[in-house]
C-alpha positions in Angstrom: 77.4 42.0 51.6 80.7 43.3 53.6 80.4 42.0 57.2 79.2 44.3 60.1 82.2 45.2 62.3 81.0 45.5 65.6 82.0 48.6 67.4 82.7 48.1 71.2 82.8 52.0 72.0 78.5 51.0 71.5 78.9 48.1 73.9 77.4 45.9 70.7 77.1 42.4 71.2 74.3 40.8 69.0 72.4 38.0 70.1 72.4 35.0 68.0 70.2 31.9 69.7 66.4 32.0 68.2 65.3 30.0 71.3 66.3 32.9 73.5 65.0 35.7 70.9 61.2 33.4 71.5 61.8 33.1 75.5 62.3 36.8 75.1 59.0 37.7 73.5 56.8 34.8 76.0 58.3 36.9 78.8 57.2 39.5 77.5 53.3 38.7 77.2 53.4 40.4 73.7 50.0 40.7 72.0 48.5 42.0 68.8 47.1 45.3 71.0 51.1 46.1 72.3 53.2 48.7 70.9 56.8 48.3 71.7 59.7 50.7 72.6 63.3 48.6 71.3 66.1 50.4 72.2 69.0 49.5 70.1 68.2 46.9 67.9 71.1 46.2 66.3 70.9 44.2 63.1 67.1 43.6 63.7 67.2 40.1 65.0 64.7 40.3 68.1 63.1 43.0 66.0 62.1 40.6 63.6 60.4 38.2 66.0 58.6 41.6 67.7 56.8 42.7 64.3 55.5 39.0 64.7 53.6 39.6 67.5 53.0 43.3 68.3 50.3 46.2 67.0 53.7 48.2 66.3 57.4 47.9 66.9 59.4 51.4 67.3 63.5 50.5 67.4 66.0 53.5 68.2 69.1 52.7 67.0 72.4 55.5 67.6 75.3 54.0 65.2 74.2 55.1 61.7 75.9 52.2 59.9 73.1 50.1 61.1 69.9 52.2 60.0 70.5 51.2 56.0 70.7 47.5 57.3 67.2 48.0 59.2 65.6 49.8 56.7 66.1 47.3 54.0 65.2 44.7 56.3 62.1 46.2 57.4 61.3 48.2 54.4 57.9 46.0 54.1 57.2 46.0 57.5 54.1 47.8 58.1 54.6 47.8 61.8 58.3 48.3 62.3 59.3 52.1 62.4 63.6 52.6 62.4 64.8 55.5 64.2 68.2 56.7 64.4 69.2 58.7 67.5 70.8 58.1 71.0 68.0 57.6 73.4 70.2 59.5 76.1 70.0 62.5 74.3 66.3 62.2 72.7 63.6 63.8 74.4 61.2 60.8 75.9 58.5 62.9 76.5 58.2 64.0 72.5 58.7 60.4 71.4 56.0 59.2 73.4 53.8 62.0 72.8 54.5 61.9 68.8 53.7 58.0 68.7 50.8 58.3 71.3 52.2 56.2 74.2 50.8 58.3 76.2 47.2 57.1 75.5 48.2 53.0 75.7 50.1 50.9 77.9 53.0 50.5 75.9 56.3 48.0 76.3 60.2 48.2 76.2 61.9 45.6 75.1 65.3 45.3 74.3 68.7 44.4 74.2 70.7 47.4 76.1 74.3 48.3 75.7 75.5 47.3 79.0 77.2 50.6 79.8 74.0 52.4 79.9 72.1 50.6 81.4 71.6 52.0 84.0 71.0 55.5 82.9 68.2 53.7 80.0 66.0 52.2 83.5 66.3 55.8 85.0 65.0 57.5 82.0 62.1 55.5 81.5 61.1 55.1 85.4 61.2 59.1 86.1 59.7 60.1 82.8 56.0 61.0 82.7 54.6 58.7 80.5 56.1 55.4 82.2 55.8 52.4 80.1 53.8 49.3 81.4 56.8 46.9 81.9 60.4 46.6 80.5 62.3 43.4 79.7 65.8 44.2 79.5 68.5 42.4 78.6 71.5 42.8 80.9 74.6 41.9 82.5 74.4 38.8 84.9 75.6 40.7 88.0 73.6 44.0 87.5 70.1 41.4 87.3 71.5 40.3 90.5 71.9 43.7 91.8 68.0 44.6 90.5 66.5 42.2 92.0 67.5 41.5 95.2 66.2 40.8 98.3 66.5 41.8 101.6 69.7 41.3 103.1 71.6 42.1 99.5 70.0 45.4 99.1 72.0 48.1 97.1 71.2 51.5 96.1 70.5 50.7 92.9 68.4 47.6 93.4 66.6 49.9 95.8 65.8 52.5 93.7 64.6 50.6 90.8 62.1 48.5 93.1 60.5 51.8 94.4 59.0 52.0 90.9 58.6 48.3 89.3 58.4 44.6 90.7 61.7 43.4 89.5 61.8 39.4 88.8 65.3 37.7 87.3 64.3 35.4 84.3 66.7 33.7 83.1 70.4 33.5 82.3 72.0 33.5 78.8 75.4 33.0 78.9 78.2 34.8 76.7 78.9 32.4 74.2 75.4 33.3 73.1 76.3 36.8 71.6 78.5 37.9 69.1 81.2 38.8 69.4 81.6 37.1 72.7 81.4 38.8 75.5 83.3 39.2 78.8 80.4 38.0 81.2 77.3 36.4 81.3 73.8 38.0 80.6 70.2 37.5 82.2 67.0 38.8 81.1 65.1 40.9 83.6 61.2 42.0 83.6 60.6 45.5 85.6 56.4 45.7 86.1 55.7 49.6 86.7 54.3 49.4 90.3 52.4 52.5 90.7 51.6 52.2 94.5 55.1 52.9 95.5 55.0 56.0 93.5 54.0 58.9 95.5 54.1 62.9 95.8 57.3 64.9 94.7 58.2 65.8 97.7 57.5 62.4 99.5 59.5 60.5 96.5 62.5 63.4 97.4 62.9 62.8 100.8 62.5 58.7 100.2 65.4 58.7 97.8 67.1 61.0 100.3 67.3 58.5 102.8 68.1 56.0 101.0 71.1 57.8 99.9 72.5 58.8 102.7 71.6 55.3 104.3 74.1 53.7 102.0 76.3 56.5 102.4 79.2 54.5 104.1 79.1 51.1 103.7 80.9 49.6 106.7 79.1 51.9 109.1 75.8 50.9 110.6 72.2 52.4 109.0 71.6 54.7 112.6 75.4 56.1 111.9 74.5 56.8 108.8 71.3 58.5 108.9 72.7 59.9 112.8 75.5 61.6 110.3 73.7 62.5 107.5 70.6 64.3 109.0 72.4 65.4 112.3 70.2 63.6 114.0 71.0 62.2 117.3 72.1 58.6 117.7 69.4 58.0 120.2 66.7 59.2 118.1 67.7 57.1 115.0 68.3 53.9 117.1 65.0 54.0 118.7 63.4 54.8 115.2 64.6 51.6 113.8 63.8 49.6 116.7 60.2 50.9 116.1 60.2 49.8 112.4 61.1 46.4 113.5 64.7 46.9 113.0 67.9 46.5 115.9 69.8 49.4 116.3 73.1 47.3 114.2 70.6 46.9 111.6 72.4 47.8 107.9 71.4 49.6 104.9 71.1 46.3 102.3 69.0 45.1 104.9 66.0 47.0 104.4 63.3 46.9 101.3 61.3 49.4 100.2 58.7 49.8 102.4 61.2 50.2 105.0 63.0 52.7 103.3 59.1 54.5 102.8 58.5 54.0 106.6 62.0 55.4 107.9 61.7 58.1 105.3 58.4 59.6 106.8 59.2 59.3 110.0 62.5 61.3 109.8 60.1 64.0 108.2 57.4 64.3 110.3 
């Protein structure tokens, strides 16, 4: 068989280390009840080990040359189901209605192209049918970003936490893909936390806030806000003082629940 030439427009870099592929599905908690959501599978190496274990296994793969490879590796395969499509431009809400998600507390796993990663978290945190948790493979720093903790807070690390409990797992460095890529890896789990998900409007304004709190990066969190909501700079400092907060306090500083308490008292 002609070798696969990867194409690095798709950000593809295939994982090759088994002993990762298994850490990847403990992590995961998969059991013979789960159905699982890969995105981009690639030539089907984690997908092989994920028909192991789960009730079903749904792969979405975009670059065509790949579906003959999956379909003839899967071809008897009961539980594995190859689709071809971009997941950016595929309606969620039909895919999960067509395969029932909606009805069980289904899983994403995968290996994401890291240029859209970002955009592939988004979609599946703001759709309606959230899955149960994701376990993502991603680049090093962008783990780093997601799961931070006070003090290194960034608007994306922010945002993400408002709807999952975001734990780092573990690194896998570069020399484990191929082709080789330019920086390190780490696996991340996201656990949908419903709590922090509340009313339209409430989630509007919180995601407001945090925008604008993060709006300038070298000005304080009262500037900020004072700027953004024409708010005086006496009313803003005394609100953070009486969230706990001094009135030099910055934006990375905060978590969530500070961002949900600031956030509803700017509203009131």
């Amino acid at each position: 068989m002609e070798k696969f030439t990867h194409k690095k427009s798709l950000g593809q870099n295939f994982l090759k280390n088994d002993t990762i592929i298994k850490k990847i599905i403990d992590i995961a908690n998969i059991t013979s009840d789960d159905v699982i959501l890969e995105i981009g599978p690639g030539e089907g190496v984690l997908t092989q080990d994920l028909a192991k274990h789960a009730k079903r296994v749904i792969s979405i793969e975009l670059d065509d040359r790949l579906i003959p490879i999956l379909q003839d590796r899967f071809h008897s395969h009961k539980n594995v189901e190859i689709i071809h499509g971009d997941i950016l431009h595929m309606d969620v809400n039909t895919i999960i209605a067509n395969h029932k998600l909606s009805t069980i507390n289904y899983k994403i796993v995968a290996n994401i192209p890291y240029y859209i990663t970002a955009p592939i978290i988004r979609l599946f945190l703001e759709c309606d049918n959230r899955p149960q948790e994701l376990v993502l493979m991603v680049q090093k720093e962008v783990a780093e970003r997601l799961s931070a903790k006070k003090g290194h807070m960034s608007v994306l690390g922010i945002c993400v936490q408002y709807y999952a409990d975001v734990s780092y797992e573990f690194t896998v460095p570069r020399i484990e893909f191929d082709p080789v890529p330019k920086v390190d890896s780490a696996i991340i789990k996201l656990k949908i936390n419903n709590k922090n998900i509340q009313n339209e409007n409430e989630r509007n304004q919180f995601f407001r806030t945090v925008k604008i709190g993060f709006s300038a990066k070298r000005k304080t969190l009262s500037n900020n806000i004072s700027n953004g909501f024409h708010k005086t700079k006496d009313f803003v400092e005394l609100l953070l003082i009486q969230n706990g907060f001094t009135k030099n306090v910055r934006a990375q500083e905060l978590g969530v629940d500070d961002w949900k308490n600031i956030a509803r008292d700017l509203h009131k």
